[in-house]
Rosetta silent file (secondary structure, phi, psi, omega in degrees, C-alpha in Angstrom):
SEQUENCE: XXXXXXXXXXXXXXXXXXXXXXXXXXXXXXXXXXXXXXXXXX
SCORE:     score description
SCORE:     0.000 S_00000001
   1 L     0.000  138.818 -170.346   88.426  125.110  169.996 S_00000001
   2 E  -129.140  126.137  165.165   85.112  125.563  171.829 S_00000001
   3 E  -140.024  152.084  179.550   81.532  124.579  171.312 S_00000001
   4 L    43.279 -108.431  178.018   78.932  125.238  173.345 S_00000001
   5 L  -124.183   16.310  166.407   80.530  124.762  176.850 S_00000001
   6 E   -72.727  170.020 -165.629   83.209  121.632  175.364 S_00000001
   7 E  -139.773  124.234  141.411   86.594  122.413  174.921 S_00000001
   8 L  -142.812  142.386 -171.021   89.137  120.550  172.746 S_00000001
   9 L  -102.855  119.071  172.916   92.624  121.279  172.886 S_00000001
  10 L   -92.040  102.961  167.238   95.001  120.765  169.928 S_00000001
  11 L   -53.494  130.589 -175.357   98.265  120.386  171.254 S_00000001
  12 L  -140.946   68.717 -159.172  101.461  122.896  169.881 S_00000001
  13 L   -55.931   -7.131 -149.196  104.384  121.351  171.404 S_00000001
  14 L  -124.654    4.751  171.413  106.108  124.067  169.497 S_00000001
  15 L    76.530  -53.376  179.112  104.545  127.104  171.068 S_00000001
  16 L   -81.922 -175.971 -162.244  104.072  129.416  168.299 S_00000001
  17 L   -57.992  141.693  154.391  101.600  130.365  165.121 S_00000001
  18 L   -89.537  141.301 -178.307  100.782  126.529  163.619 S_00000001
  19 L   -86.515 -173.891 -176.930  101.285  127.100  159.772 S_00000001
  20 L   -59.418  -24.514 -175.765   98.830  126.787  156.996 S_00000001
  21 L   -79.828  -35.963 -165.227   99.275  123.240  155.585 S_00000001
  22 H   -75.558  -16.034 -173.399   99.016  121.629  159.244 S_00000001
  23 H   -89.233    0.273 -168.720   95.722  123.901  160.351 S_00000001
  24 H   -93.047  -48.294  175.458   94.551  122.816  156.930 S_00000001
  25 H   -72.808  -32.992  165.799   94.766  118.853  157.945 S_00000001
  26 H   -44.910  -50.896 -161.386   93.439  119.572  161.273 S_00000001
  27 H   -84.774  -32.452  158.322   90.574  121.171  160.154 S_00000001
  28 H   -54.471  -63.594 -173.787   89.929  118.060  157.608 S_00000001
  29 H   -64.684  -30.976  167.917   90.644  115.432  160.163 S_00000001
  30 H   -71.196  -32.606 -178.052   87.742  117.265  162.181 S_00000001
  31 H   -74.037  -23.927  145.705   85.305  117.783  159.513 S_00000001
  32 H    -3.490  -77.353 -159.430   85.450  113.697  159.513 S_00000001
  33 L  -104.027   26.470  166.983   84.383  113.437  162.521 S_00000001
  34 H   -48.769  -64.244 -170.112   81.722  116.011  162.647 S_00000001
  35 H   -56.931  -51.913 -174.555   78.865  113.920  162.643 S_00000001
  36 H   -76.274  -46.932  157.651   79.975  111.967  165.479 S_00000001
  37 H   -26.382  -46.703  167.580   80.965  115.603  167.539 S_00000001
  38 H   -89.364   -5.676  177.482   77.476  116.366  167.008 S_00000001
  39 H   -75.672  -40.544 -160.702   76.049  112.682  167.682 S_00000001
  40 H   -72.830  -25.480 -147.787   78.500  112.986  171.290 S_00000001
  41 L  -113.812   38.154 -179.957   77.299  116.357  172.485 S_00000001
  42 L  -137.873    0.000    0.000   73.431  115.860  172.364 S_00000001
């Protein structure tokens, strides 16, 4: 995942497509922490 010229790496110990429930909590546990992703990067 990239913004601007950050990086973060989600780890996939398992190599292959992540399914749909787990890219679903991922994407949750980040919208959380939005505000402070955009508080960090300015």
């Amino acid at each position: 995942m990239m913004r601007g010229d950050q990086k973060i790496f989600i780890p996939n110990p398992h190599g292959g497509d992540i399914g749909t429930p787990l890219l679903k909590q991922i994407l949750k546990e980040f919208d959380n922490g939005l505000e402070e992703w955009i508080r960090l990067e300015k």
